[in-house]
N, CA, C and O atoms as a MOPAC input file, in Angstrom:
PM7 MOZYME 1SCF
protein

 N     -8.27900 1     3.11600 1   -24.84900 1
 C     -8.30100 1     3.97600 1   -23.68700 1
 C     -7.58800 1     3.30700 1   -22.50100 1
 O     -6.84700 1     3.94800 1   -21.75700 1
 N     -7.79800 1     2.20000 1   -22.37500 1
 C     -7.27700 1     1.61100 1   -21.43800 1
 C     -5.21100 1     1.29200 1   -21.40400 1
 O     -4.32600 1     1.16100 1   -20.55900 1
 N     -5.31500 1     1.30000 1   -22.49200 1
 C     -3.45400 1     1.11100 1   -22.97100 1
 C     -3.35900 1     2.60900 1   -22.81200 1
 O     -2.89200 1     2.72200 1   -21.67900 1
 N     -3.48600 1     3.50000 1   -23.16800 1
 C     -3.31400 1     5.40800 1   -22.96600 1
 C     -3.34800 1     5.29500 1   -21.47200 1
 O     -2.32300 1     5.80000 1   -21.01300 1
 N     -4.15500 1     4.81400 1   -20.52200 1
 C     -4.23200 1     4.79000 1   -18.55200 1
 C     -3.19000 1     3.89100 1   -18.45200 1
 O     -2.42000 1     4.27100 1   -17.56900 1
 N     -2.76200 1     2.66700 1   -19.07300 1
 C     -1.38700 1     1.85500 1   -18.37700 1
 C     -0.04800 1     2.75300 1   -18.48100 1
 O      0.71700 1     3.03300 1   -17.55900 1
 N      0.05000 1     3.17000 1   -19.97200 1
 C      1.38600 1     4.22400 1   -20.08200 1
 C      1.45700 1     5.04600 1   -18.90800 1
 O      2.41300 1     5.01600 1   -18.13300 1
 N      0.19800 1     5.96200 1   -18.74100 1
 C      0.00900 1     7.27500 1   -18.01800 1
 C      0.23100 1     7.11000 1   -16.52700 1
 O      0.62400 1     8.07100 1   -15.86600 1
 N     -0.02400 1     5.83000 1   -15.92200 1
 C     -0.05500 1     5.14700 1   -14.66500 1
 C      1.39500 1     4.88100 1   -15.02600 1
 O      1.54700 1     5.86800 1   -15.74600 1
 N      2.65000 1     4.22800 1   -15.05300 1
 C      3.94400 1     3.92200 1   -15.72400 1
 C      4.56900 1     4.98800 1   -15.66600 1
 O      5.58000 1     5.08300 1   -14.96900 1
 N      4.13200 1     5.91300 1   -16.32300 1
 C      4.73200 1     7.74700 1   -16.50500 1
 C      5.38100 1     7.74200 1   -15.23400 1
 O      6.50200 1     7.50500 1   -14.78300 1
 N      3.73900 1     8.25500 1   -14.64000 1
 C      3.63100 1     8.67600 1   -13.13200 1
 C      4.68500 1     8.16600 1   -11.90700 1
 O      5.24400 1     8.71100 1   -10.95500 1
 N      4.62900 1     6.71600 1   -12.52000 1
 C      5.08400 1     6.06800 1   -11.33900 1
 C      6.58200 1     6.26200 1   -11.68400 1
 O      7.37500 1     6.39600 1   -10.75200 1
 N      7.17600 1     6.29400 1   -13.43300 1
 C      8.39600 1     6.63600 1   -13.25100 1
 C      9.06900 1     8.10300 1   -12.89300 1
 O     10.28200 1     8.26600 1   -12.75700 1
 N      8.34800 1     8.85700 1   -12.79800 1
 C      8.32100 1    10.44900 1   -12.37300 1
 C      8.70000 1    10.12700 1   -10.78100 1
 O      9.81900 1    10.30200 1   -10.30000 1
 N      7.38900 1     9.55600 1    -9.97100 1
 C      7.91600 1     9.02200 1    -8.92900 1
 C      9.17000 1     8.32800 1    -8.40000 1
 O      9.18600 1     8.39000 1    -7.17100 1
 N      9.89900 1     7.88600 1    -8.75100 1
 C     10.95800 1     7.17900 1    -9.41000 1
 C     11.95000 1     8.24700 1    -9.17300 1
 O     12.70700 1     8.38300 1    -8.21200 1
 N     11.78700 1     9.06700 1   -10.35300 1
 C     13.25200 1     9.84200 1   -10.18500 1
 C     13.10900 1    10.28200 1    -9.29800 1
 O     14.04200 1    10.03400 1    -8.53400 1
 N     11.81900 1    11.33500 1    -8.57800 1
 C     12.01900 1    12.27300 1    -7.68800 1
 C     12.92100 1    11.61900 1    -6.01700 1
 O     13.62700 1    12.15900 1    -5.16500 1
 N     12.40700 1    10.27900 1    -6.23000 1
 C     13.21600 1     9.59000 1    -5.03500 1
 C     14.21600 1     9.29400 1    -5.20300 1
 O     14.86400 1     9.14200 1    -4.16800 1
 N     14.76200 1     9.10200 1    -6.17600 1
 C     16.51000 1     8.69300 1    -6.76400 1
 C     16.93500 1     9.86400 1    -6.37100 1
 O     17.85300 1     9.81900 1    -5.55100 1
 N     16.41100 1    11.33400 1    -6.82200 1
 C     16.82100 1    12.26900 1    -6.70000 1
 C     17.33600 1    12.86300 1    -5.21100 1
 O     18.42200 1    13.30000 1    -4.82900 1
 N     15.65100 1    12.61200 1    -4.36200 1
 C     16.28500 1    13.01300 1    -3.20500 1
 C     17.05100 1    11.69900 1    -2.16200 1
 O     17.06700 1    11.94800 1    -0.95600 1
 N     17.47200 1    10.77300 1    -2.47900 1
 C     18.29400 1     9.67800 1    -2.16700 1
 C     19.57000 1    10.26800 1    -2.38300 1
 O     20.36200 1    10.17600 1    -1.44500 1
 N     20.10700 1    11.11200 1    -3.86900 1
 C     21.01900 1    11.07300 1    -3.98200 1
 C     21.45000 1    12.53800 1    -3.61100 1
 O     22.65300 1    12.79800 1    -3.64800 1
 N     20.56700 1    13.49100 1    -3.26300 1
 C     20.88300 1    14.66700 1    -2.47600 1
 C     21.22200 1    14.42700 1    -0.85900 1
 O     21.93000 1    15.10000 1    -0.11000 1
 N     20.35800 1    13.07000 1    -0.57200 1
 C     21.34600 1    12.42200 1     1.16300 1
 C     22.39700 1    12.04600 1     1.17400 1
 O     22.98400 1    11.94800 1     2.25200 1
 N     23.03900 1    11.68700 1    -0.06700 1
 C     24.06700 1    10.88500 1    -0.00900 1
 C     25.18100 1    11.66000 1    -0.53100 1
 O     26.27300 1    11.23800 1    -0.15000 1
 N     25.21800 1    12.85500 1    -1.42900 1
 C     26.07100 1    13.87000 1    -1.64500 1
 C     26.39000 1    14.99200 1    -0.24500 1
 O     27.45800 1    15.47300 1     0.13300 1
 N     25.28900 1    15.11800 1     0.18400 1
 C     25.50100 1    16.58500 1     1.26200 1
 C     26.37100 1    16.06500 1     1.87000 1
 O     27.20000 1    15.80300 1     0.99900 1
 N     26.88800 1    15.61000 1     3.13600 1
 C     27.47100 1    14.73800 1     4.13000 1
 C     28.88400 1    14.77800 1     3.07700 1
 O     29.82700 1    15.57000 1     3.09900 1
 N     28.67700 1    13.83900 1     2.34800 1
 C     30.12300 1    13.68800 1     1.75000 1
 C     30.83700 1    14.83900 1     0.87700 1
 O     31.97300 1    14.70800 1     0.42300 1
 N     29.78600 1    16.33800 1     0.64100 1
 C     30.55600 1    16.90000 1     0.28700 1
 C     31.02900 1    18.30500 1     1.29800 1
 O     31.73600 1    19.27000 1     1.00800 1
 N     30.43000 1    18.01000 1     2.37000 1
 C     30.86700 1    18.54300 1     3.36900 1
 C     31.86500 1    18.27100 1     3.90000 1
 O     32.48200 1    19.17500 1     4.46300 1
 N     32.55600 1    16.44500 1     3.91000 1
 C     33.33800 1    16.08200 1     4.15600 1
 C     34.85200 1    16.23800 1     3.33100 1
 O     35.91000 1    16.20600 1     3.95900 1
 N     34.79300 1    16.42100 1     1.77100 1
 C     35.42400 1    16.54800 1     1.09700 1
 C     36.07100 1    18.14900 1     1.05500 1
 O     37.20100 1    18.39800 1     0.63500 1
 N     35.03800 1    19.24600 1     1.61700 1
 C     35.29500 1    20.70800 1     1.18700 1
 C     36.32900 1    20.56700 1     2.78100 1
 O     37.46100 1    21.04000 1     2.68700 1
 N     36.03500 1    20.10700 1     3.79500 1
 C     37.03300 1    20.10400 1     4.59500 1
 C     38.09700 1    19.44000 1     4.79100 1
 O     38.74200 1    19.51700 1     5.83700 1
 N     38.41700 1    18.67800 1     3.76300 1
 C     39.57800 1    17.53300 1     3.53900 1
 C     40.79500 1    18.52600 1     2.75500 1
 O     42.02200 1    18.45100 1     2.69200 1
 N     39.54200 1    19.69100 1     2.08400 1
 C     40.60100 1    20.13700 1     0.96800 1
 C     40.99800 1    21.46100 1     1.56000 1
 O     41.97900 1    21.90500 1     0.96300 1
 N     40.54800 1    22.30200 1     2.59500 1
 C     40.97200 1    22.98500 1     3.51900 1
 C     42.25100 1    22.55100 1     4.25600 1
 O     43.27100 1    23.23700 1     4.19100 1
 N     42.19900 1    21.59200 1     4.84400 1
 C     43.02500 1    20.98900 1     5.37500 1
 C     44.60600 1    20.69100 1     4.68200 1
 O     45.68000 1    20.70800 1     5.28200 1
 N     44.39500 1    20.45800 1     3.45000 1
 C     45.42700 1    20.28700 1     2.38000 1
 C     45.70600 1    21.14000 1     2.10300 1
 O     46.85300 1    21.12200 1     1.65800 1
 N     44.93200 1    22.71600 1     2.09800 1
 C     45.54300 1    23.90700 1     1.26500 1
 C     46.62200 1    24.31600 1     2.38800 1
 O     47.82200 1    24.55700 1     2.25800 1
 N     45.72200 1    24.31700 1     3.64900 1
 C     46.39400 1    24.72200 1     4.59700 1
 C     47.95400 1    23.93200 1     4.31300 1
 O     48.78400 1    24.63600 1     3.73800 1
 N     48.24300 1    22.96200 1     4.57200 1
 C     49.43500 1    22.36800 1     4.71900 1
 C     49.80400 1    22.67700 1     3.62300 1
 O     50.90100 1    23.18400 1     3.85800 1
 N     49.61700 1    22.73600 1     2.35400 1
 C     50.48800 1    23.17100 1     1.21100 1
 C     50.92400 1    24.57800 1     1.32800 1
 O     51.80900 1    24.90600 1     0.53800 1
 N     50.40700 1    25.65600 1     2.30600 1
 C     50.54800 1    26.81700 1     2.41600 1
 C     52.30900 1    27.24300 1     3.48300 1
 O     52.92500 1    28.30600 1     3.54800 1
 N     52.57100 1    26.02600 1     4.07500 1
 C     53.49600 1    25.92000 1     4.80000 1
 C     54.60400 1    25.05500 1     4.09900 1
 O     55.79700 1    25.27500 1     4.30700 1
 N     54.14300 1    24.01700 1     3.22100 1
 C     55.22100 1    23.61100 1     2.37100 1
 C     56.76900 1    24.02900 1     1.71500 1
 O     56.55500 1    25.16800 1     1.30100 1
 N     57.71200 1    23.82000 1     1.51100 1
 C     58.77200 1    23.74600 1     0.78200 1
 C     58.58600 1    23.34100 1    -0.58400 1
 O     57.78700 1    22.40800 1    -0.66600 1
 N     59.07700 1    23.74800 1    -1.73900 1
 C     59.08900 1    23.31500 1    -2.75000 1
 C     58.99300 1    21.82900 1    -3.00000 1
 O     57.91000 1    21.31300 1    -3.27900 1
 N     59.99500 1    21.20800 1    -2.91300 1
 C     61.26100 1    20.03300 1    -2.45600 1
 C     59.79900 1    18.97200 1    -2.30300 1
 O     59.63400 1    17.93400 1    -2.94400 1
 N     58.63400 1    19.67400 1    -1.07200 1
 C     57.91700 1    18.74000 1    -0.52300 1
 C     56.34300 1    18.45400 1    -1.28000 1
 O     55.53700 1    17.52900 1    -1.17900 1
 N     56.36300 1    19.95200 1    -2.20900 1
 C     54.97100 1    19.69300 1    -2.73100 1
 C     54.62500 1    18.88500 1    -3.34600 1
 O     53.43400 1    18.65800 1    -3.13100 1
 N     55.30300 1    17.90100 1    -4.48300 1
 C     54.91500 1    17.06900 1    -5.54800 1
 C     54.24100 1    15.35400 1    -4.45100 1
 O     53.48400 1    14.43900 1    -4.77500 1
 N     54.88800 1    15.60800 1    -3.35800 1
 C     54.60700 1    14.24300 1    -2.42300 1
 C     53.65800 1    14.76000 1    -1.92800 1
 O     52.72200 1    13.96100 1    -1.91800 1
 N     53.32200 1    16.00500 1    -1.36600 1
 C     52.23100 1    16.38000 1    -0.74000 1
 C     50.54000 1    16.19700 1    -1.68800 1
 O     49.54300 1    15.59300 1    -1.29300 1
 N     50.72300 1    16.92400 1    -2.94200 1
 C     49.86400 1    16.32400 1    -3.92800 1
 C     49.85800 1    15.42900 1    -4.26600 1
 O     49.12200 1    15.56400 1    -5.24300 1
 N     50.18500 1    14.26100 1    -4.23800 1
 C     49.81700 1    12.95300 1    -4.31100 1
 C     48.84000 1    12.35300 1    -3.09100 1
 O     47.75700 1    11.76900 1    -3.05600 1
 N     49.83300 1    12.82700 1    -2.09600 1
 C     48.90500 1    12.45300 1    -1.19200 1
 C     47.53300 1    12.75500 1    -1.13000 1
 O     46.66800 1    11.91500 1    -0.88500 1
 N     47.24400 1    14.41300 1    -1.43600 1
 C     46.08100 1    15.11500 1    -1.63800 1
 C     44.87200 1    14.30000 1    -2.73800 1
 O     43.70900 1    13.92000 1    -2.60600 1
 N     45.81900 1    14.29500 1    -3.77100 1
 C     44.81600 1    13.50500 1    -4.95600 1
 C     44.39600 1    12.01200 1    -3.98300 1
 O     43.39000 1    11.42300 1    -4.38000 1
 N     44.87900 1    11.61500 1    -3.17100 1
 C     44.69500 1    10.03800 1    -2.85900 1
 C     43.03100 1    10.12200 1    -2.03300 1
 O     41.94100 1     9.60800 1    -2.28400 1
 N     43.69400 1    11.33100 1    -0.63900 1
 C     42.61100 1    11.76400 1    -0.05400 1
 C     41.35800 1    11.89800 1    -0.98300 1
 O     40.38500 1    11.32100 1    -0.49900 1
 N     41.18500 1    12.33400 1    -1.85100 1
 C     40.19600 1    13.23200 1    -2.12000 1
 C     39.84300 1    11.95600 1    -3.56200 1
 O     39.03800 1    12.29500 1    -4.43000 1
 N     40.39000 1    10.84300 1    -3.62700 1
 C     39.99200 1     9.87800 1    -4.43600 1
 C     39.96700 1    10.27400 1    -5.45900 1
 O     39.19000 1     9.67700 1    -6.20300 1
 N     40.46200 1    11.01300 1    -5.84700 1
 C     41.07500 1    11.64400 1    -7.15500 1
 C     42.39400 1    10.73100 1    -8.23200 1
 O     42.59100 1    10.89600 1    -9.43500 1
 N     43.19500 1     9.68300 1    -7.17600 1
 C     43.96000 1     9.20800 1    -8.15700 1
 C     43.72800 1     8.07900 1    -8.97200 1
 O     44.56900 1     7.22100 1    -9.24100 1
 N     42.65300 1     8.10800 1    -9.32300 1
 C     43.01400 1     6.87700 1   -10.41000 1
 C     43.07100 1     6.88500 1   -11.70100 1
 O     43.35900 1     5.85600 1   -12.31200 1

């Protein structure tokens, strides 16, 4: 009985566990993907005024922004 209460205590505490990883990692996404949805506004926009000639440099740049190139 007592080994069945250590697991069950362990469970708990790893349940506890995620739910804080979880909302740790819902602080740490919002912000940055607020930051990212307006990075990529910003890029459509300028690709919307582009020249042919200029887009392939312009997407690079874009992928760099948005930490996309590696």
């Amino acid at each position: 009985m007592a080994l069945g209460d250590a697991i069950k205590s362990r469970e708990t505490t790893n349940q506890q566990l995620i739910a804080l990883y979880a909302e740790m990692y819902e602080d740490l996404k919002g912000p940055m993907s607020d930051y990212k949805t307006g990075q990529l506004r910003q890029i459509l926009e300028t690709f919307s005024e582009a020249d042919e000639e200029k887009l392939p440099y312009m997407e690079n740049v874009a992928m760099r922004m948005l930490g996309l190139d590696n």
